[in-house]
N, C-alpha and C positions, 0 to 999 in steps of 0.2 A: 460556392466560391464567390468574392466579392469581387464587383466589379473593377473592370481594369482601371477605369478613373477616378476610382475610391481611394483615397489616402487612409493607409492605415494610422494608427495613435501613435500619436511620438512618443517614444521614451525615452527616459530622463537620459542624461550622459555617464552616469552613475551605472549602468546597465546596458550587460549588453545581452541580455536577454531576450527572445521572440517568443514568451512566456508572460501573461501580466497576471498580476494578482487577483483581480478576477477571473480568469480560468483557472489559476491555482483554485480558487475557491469554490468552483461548480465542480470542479474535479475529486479538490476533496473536503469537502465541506462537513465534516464530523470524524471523531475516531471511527466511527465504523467503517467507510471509506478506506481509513488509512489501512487498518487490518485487512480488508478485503482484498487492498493493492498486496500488502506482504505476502501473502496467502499464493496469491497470484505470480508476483514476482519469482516469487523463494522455491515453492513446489508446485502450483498445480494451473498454469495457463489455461484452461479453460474453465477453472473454479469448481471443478470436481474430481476431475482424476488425476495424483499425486502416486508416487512413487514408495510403496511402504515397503519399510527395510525390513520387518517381519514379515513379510508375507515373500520380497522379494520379488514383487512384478509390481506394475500399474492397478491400482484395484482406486472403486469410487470410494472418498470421502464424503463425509455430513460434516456441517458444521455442529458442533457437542455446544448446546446451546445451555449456560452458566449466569449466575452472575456474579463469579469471580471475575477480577480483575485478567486474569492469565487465560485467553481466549485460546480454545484448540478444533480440532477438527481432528476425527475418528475413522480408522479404516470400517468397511460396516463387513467386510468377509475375515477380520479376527481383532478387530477393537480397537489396534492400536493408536496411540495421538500421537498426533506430531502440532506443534507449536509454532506459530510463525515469528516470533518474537524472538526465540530461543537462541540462542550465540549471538546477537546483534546487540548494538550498543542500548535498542527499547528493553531487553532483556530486563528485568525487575526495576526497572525506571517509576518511578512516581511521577514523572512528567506525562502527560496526556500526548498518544500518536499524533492528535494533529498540530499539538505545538512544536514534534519534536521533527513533523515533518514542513510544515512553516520552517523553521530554521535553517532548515536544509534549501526551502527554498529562495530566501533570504542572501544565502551563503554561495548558492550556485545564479546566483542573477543580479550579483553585483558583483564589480571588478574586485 
Protein backbone atom coordinates (compact mmCIF):
# COMPACT_ATOMS: atom_id res chain seq x y z
CA UNK A 1 0.00 0.00 0.00
CA UNK A 2 1.39 3.40 -0.88
CA UNK A 3 2.05 5.69 1.38
CA UNK A 4 -0.35 8.05 2.97
CA UNK A 5 1.69 11.23 1.44
CA UNK A 6 2.14 9.84 -1.96
CA UNK A 7 0.00 11.41 -4.39
CA UNK A 8 -1.36 9.23 -6.69
CA UNK A 9 -1.09 10.19 -10.97
CA UNK A 10 -3.61 12.50 -12.04
CA UNK A 11 -5.83 11.57 -14.56
CA UNK A 12 -6.85 13.31 -17.39
CA UNK A 13 -10.42 14.86 -17.04
CA UNK A 14 -11.51 12.73 -19.85
CA UNK A 15 -11.65 9.79 -17.41
CA UNK A 16 -12.94 8.85 -14.73
CA UNK A 17 -11.25 5.87 -14.37
CA UNK A 18 -9.05 4.31 -11.11
CA UNK A 19 -7.67 1.96 -13.82
CA UNK A 20 -4.65 3.33 -16.10
CA UNK A 21 -3.38 2.05 -19.01
CA UNK A 22 -0.53 0.63 -17.81
CA UNK A 23 -2.22 -1.83 -15.45
CA UNK A 24 -4.42 -2.55 -18.27
CA UNK A 25 -1.35 -3.66 -19.86
CA UNK A 26 0.52 -5.85 -17.13
CA UNK A 27 -2.92 -7.37 -16.72
CA UNK A 28 -3.34 -8.14 -20.00
CA UNK A 29 -0.68 -7.81 -22.10
CA UNK A 30 -1.20 -10.48 -24.91
CA UNK A 31 -4.31 -12.70 -26.35
CA UNK A 32 -3.42 -15.26 -24.16
CA UNK A 33 -4.18 -13.34 -21.10
CA UNK A 34 -7.29 -12.32 -22.54
CA UNK A 35 -8.48 -16.10 -23.16
CA UNK A 36 -7.20 -17.01 -19.92
CA UNK A 37 -9.56 -13.93 -18.20
CA UNK A 38 -12.72 -15.51 -20.54
CA UNK A 39 -11.87 -18.87 -19.33
CA UNK A 40 -12.06 -17.53 -16.05
CA UNK A 41 -14.83 -15.23 -16.01
CA UNK A 42 -17.36 -17.36 -18.11
CA UNK A 43 -16.76 -20.97 -16.41
CA UNK A 44 -14.16 -21.89 -14.37
CA UNK A 45 -12.78 -19.29 -11.32
CA UNK A 46 -10.13 -21.19 -10.35
CA UNK A 47 -8.81 -22.12 -13.94
CA UNK A 48 -9.60 -25.77 -13.71
CA UNK A 49 -12.73 -26.84 -12.51
CA UNK A 50 -15.78 -25.78 -14.97
CA UNK A 51 -19.05 -27.09 -14.95
CA UNK A 52 -19.60 -29.85 -17.87
CA UNK A 53 -23.07 -30.02 -19.15
CA UNK A 54 -22.19 -33.79 -20.34
CA UNK A 55 -21.17 -34.88 -17.52
CA UNK A 56 -23.51 -32.75 -15.43
CA UNK A 57 -21.38 -32.04 -12.33
CA UNK A 58 -17.93 -30.06 -11.77
CA UNK A 59 -15.24 -32.18 -13.35
CA UNK A 60 -11.37 -30.77 -14.08
CA UNK A 61 -10.56 -29.23 -17.48
CA UNK A 62 -7.21 -29.12 -19.49
CA UNK A 63 -6.60 -26.59 -21.72
CA UNK A 64 -6.79 -28.69 -25.51
CA UNK A 65 -3.75 -27.14 -26.66
CA UNK A 66 -4.17 -26.13 -30.87
CA UNK A 67 -2.96 -23.91 -33.11
CA UNK A 68 -6.23 -23.18 -34.36
CA UNK A 69 -7.46 -19.83 -33.95
CA UNK A 70 -10.72 -21.28 -31.76
CA UNK A 71 -9.01 -22.05 -28.22
CA UNK A 72 -10.92 -24.64 -26.11
CA UNK A 73 -10.55 -26.46 -22.95
CA UNK A 74 -11.55 -30.40 -22.50
CA UNK A 75 -13.50 -32.13 -19.77
CA UNK A 76 -10.53 -34.98 -19.22
CA UNK A 77 -13.58 -37.57 -17.25
CA UNK A 78 -15.66 -37.68 -21.03
CA UNK A 79 -13.82 -35.11 -23.54
CA UNK A 80 -16.17 -32.63 -23.79
CA UNK A 81 -15.15 -28.81 -24.98
CA UNK A 82 -16.40 -26.01 -24.05
CA UNK A 83 -15.10 -22.63 -25.74
CA UNK A 84 -14.67 -19.43 -23.96
CA UNK A 85 -15.27 -17.33 -26.87
CA UNK A 86 -18.41 -18.99 -27.89
CA UNK A 87 -21.87 -16.74 -27.89
CA UNK A 88 -19.94 -13.52 -27.21
CA UNK A 89 -19.34 -10.86 -29.54
CA UNK A 90 -15.16 -12.55 -29.94
CA UNK A 91 -17.23 -15.45 -31.27
CA UNK A 92 -15.50 -15.88 -34.95
CA UNK A 93 -14.10 -12.21 -34.75
CA UNK A 94 -10.91 -11.79 -36.88
CA UNK A 95 -9.90 -9.09 -34.54
CA UNK A 96 -7.25 -10.13 -31.97
CA UNK A 97 -8.70 -10.58 -27.90
CA UNK A 98 -6.38 -8.09 -26.88
CA UNK A 99 -7.49 -5.41 -29.24
CA UNK A 100 -10.91 -6.38 -28.71
CA UNK A 101 -10.34 -6.12 -25.01
CA UNK A 102 -8.37 -2.69 -25.23
CA UNK A 103 -11.53 -1.34 -26.59
CA UNK A 104 -13.57 -2.18 -24.11
CA UNK A 105 -11.23 -0.55 -21.99
CA UNK A 106 -10.97 2.36 -23.91
CA UNK A 107 -14.81 2.57 -23.76
CA UNK A 108 -15.39 1.85 -20.02
CA UNK A 109 -12.52 4.71 -18.87
CA UNK A 110 -13.66 7.47 -20.68
CA UNK A 111 -16.82 9.61 -20.12
Amino acid sequence: MPPANRKQPKRANSSDSQYSLMEFMQQYPDDEACLQELWRKRYSPDGEHAYCPKCETERVFRRYETTQQRQSWNCIACGHYLYPTAGTIFHKSSTSLHLWFYAMYLTASTR
